[in-house]
FIKE-382344 format. One record per residue: x negated, y, z negated of N, C-alpha, C in turn; residue number from 1; residue in one letter. Coordinates in nm, 3 decimals. Layout:
BEGIN
+---------+---------+---------+---------+---------+---------+---------+---------+---------+-----+---------+
|     n_x |     n_y |     n_z |    ca_x |    ca_y |    ca_z |     c_x |     c_y |     c_z | num | residuo |
+---------+---------+---------+---------+---------+---------+---------+---------+---------+-----+---------+
|       X |       Y |       Z |       X |       Y |       Z |       X |       Y |       Z | NUM |       a |
...
+---------+---------+---------+---------+---------+---------+---------+---------+---------+-----+---------+
This chain:
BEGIN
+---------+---------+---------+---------+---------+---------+---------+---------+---------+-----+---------+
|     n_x |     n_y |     n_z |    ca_x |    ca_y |    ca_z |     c_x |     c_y |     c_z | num | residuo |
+---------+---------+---------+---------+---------+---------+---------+---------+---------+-----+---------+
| -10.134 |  -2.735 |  -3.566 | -10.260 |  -2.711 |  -3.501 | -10.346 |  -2.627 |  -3.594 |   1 |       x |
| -10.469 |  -2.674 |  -3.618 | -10.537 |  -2.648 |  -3.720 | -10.675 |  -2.526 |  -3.632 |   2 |       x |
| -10.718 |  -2.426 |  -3.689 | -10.785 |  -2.306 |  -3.650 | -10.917 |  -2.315 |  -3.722 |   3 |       x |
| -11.011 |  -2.366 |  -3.620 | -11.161 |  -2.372 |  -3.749 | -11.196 |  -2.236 |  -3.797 |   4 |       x |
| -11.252 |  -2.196 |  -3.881 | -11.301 |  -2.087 |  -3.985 | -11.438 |  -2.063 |  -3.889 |   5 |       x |
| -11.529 |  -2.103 |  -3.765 | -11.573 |  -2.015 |  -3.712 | -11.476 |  -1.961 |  -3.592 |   6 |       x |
| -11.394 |  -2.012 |  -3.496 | -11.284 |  -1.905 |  -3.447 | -11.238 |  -1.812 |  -3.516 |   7 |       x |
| -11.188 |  -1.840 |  -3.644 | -11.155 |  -1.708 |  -3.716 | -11.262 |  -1.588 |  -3.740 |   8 |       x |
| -11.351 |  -1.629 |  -3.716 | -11.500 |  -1.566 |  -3.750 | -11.519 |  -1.482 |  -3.621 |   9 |       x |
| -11.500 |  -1.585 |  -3.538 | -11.507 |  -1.498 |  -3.383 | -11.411 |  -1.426 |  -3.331 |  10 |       x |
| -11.303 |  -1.404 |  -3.391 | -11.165 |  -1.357 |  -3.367 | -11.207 |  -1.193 |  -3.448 |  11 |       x |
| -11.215 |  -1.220 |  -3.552 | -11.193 |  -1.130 |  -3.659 | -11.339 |  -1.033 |  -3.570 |  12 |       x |
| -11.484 |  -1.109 |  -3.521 | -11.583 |  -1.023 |  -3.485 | -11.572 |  -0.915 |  -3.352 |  13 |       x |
| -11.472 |  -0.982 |  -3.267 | -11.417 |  -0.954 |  -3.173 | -11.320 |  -0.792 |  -3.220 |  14 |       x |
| -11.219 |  -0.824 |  -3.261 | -11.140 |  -0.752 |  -3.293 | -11.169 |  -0.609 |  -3.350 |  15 |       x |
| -11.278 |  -0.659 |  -3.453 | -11.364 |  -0.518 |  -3.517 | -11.458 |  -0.435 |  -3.413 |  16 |       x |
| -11.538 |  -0.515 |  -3.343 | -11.580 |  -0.503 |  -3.208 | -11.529 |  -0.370 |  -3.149 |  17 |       x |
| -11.408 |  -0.477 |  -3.080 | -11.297 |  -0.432 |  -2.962 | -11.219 |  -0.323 |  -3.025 |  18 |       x |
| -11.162 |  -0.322 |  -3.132 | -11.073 |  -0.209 |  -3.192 | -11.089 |  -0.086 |  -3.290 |  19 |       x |
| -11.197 |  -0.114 |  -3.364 | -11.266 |  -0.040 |  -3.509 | -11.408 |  -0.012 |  -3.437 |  20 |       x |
| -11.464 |  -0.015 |  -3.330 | -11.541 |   0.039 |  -3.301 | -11.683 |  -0.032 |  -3.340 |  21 |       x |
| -11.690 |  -0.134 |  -3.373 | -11.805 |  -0.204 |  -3.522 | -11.813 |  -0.171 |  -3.632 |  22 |       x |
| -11.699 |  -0.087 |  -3.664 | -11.689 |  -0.010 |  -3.803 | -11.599 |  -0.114 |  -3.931 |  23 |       x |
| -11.613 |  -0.134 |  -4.010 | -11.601 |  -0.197 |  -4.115 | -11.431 |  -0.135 |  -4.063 |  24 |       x |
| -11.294 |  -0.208 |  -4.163 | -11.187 |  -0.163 |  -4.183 | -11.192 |  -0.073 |  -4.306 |  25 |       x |
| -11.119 |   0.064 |  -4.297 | -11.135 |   0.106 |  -4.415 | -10.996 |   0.185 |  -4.406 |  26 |       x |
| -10.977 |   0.295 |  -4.482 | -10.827 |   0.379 |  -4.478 | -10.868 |   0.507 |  -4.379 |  27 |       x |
| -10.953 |   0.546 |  -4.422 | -10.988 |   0.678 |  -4.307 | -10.995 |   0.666 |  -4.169 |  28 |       x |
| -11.090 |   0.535 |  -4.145 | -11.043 |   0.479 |  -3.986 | -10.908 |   0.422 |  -3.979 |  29 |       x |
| -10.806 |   0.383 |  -4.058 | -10.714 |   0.360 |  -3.986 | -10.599 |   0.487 |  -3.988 |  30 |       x |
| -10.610 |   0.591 |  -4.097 | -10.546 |   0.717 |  -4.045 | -10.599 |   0.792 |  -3.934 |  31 |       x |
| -10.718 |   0.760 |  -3.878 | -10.781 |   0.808 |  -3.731 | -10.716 |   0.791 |  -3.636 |  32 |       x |
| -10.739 |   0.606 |  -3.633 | -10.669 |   0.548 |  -3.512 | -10.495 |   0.538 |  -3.533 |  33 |       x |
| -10.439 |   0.585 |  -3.625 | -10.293 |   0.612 |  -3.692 | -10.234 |   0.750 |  -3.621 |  34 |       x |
| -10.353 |   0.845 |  -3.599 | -10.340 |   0.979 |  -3.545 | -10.354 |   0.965 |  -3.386 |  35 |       x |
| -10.438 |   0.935 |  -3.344 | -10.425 |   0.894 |  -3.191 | -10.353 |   0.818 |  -3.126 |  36 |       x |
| -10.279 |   0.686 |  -3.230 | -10.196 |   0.635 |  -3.144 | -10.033 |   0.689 |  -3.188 |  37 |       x |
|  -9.985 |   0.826 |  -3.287 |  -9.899 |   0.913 |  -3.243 |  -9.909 |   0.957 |  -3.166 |  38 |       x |
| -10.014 |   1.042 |  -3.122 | -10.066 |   1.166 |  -3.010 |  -9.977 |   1.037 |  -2.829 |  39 |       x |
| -10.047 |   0.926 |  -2.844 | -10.016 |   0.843 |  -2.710 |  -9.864 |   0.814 |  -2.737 |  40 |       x |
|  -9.756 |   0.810 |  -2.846 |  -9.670 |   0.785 |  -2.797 |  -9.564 |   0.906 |  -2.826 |  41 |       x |
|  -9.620 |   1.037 |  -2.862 |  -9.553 |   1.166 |  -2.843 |  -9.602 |   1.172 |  -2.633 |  42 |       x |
|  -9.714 |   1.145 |  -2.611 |  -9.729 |   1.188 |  -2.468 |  -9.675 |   1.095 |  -2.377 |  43 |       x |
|  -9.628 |   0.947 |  -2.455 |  -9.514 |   0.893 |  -2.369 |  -9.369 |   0.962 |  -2.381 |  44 |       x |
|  -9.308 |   1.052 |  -2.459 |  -9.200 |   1.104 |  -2.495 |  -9.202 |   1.204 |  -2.411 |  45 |       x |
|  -9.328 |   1.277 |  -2.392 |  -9.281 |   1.398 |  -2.285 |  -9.294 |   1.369 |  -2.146 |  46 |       x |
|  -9.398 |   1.202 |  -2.054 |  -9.341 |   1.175 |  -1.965 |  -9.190 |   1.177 |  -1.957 |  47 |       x |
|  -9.159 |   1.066 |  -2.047 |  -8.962 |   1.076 |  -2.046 |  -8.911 |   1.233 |  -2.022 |  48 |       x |
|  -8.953 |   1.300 |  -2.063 |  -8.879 |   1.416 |  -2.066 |  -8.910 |   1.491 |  -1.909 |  49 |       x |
|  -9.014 |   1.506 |  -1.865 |  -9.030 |   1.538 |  -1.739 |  -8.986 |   1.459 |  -1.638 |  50 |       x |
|  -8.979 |   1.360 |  -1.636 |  -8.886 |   1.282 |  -1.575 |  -8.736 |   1.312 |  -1.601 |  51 |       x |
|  -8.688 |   1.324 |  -1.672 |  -8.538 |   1.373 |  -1.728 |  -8.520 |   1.505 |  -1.651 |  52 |       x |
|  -8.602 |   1.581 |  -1.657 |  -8.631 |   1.736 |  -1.589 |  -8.575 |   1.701 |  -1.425 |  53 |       x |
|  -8.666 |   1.598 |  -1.388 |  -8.666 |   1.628 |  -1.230 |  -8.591 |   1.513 |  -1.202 |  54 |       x |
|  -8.529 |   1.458 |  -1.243 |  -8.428 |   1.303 |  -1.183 |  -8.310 |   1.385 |  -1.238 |  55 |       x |
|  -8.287 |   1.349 |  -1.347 |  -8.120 |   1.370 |  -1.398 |  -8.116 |   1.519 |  -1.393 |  56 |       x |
|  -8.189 |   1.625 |  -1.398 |  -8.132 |   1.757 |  -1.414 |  -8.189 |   1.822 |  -1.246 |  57 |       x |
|  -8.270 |   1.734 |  -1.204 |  -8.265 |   1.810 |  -1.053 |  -8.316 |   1.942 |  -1.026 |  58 |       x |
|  -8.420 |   1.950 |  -1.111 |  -8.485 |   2.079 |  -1.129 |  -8.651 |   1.999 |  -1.027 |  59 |       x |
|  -8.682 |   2.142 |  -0.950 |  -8.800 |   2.133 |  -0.915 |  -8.935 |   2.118 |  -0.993 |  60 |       x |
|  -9.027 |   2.070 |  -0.950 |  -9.157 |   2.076 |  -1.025 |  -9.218 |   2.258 |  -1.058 |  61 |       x |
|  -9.149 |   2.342 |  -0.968 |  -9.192 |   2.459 |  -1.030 |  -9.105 |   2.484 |  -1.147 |  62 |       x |
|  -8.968 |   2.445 |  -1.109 |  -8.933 |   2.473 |  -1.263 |  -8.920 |   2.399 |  -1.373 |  63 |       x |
|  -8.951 |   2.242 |  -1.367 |  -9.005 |   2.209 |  -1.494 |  -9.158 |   2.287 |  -1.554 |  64 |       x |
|  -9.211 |   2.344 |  -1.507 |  -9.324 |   2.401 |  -1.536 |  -9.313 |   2.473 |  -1.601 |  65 |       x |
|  -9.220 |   2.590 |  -1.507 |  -9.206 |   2.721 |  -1.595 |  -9.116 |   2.707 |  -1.765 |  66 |       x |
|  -9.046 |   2.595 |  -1.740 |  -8.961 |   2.566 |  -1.850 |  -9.011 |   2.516 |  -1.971 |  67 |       x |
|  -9.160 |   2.452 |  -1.897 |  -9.243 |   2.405 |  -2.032 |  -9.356 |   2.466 |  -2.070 |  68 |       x |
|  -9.353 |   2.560 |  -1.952 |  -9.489 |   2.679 |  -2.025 |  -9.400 |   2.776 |  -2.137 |  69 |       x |
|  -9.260 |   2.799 |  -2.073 |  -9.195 |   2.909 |  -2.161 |  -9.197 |   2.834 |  -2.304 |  70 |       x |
|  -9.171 |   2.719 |  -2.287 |  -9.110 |   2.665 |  -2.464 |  -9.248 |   2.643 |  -2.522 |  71 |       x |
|  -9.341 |   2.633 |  -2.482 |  -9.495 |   2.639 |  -2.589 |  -9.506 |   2.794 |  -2.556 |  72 |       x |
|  -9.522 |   2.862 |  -2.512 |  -9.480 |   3.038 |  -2.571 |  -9.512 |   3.038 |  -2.726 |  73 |       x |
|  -9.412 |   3.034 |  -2.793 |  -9.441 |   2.987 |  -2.949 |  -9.572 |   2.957 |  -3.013 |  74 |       x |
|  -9.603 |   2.842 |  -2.958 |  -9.703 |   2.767 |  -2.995 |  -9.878 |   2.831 |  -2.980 |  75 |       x |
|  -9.848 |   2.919 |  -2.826 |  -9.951 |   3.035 |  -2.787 |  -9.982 |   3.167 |  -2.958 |  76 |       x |
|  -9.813 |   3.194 |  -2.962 |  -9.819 |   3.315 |  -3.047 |  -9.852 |   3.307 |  -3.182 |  77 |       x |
|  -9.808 |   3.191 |  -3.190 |  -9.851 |   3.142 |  -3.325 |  -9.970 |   3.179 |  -3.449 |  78 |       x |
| -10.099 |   3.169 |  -3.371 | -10.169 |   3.252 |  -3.399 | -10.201 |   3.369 |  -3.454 |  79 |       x |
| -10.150 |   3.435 |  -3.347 | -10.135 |   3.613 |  -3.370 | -10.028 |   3.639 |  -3.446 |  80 |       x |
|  -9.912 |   3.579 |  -3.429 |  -9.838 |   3.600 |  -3.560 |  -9.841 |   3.567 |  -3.710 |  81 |       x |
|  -9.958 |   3.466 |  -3.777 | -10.000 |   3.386 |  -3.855 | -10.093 |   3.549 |  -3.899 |  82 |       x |
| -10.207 |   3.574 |  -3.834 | -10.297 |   3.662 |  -3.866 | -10.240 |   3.799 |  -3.878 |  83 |       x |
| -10.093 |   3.870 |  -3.824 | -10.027 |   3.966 |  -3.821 |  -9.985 |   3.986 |  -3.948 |  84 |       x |
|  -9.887 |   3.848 |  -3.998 |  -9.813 |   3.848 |  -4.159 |  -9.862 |   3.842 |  -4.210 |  85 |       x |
| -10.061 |   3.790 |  -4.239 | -10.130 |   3.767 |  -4.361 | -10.191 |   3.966 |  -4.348 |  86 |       x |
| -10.223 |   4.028 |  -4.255 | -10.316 |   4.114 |  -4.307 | -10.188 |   4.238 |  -4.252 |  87 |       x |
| -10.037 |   4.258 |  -4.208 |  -9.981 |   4.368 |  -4.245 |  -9.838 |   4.371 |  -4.326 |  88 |       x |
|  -9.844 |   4.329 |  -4.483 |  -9.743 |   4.275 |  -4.561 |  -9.604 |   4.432 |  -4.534 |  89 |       x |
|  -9.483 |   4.350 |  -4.527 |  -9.405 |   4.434 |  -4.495 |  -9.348 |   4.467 |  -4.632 |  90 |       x |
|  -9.343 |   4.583 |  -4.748 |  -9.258 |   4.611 |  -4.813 |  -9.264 |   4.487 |  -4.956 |  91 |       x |
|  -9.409 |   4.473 |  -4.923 |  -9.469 |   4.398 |  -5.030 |  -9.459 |   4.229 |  -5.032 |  92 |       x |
|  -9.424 |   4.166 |  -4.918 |  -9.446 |   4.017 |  -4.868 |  -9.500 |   4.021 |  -4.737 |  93 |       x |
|  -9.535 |   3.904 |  -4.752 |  -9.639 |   3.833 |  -4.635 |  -9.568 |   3.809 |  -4.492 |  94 |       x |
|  -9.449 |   3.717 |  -4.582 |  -9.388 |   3.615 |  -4.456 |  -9.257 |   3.642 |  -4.502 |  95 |       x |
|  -9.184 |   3.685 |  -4.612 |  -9.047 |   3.645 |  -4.647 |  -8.980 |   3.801 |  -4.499 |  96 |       x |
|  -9.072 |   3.872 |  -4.528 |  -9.011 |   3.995 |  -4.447 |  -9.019 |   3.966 |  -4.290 |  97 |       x |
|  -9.135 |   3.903 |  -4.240 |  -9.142 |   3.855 |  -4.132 |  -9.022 |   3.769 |  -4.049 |  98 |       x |
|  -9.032 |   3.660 |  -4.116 |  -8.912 |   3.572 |  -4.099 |  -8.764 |   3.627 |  -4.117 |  99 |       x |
|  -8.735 |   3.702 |  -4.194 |  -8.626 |   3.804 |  -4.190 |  -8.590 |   3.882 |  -4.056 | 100 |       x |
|  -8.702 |   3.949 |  -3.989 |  -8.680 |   4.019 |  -3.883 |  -8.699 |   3.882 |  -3.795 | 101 |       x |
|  -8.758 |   3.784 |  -3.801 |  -8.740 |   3.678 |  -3.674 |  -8.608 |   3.619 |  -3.672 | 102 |       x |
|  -8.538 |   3.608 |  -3.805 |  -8.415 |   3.570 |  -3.772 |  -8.311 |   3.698 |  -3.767 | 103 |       x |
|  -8.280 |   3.816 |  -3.762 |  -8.228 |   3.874 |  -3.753 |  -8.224 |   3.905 |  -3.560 | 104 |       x |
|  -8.389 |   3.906 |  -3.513 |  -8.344 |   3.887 |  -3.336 |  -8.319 |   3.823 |  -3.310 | 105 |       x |
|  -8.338 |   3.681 |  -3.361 |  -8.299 |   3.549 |  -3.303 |  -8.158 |   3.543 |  -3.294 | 106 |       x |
|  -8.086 |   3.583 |  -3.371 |  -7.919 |   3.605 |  -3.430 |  -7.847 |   3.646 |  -3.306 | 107 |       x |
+---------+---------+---------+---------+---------+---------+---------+---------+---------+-----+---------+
């Protein structure tokens, strides 16, 4: 079965249309749309996981909550700990001293 070269025309106009926005194909738009469609299937990974929370481990919706506000904790401090090691160097490093005392409580 043979495909005339204006279907392909209308396929291909469609597609750029529908998917690229009317934007030509290039590398920057497709590390864009490369980045957003990780982001959608990391946020299918943590449905699974909240589901895992409240089916197989039988934990309430208050405490999947609290369990996933505690573990981005981190992710909050991050920040303030980033701006802490650059402007109070311990004993003449930035981060090697930092990370030293994070793994020494962590221990």
């Amino acid at each position: 079965m043979f495909v005339s070269a204006s279907a392909t025309d209308q396929l291909k106009a469609f597609c750029q249309k529908t998917f690229l926005f009317g934007q030509e194909p290039s590398a920057e738009l497709f590390a864009i749309l490369l980045v957003y469609f990780v982001q959608g299937i990391l946020g299918l990974s943590s449905l699974a996981v909240s589901f895992f929370l409240k089916d197989d481990l039988g934990l309430s919706p208050a405490e999947v909550s609290a369990l996933l506000g505690v573990s981005t904790l981190p992710w909050v401090i991050k920040p303030i700990y980033g701006f802490l090691s650059d402007s109070v160097p311990i004993v003449g490093f930035r981060r090697r001293s930092y990370l030293l005392i994070a793994g020494v409580i962590g221990s």
